[in-house]
N, C-alpha and C positions, 0 to 999 in steps of 0.2 A: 766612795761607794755611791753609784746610781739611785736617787730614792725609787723605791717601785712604782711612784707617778710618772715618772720620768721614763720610764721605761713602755708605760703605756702610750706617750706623748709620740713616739715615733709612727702609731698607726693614725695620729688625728694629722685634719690639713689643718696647714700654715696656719689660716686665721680662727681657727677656733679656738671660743672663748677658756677651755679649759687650760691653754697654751701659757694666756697672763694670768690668771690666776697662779699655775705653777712657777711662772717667773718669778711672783710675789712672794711665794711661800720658799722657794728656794733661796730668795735673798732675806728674808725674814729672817730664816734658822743660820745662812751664812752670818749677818749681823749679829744674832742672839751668839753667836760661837766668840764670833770673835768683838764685838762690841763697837767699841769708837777705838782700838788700836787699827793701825795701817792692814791692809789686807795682804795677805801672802801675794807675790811675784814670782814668777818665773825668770829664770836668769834669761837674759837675751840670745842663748845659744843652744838653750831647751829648746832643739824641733824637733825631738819627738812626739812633747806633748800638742805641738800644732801640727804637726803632722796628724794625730790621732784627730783630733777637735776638727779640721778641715776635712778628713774622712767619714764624719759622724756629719758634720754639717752639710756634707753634699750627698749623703745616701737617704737623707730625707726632708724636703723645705720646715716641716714643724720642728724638727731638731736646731736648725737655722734659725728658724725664729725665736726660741726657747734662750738661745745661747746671745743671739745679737738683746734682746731683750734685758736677760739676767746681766749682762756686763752695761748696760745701758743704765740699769737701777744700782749697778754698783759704783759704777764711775760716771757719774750725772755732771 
């Protein structure tokens, strides 16, 4: 499920400040979910799910950002 920040995130540009903030908040509650166990994978032969993710990511640069961002704070 999309949180409804996230959904507004596709009308802001790229660099607005509301974009980290939601990065933040979205790895926040992914942490709090799942803690210090390993984070779910995708098996390497799910394109669907990148198929989807690179259709979302190239129909708006704040979507791009939100997304390089959130995997940025997840795997540092």
């Amino acid at each position: 499920m999309v949180p409804a920040t996230a959904c507004h995130a596709h009308d802001l540009d790229a660099d607005h400040p509301r974009i980290d903030d939601l990065a933040r908040r979205i790895t926040g509650a992914t942490r709090e979910r799942f803690g210090q166990d390993p984070l779910p994978e995708l098996d390497d032969a799910a394109e669907i799910p990148a198929l989807i993710q690179g259709t979302v990511n190239a129909s708006q640069p704040a979507w791009q950002r939100l997304d390089t961002l959130i995997r940025a704070q997840l795997h540092p």
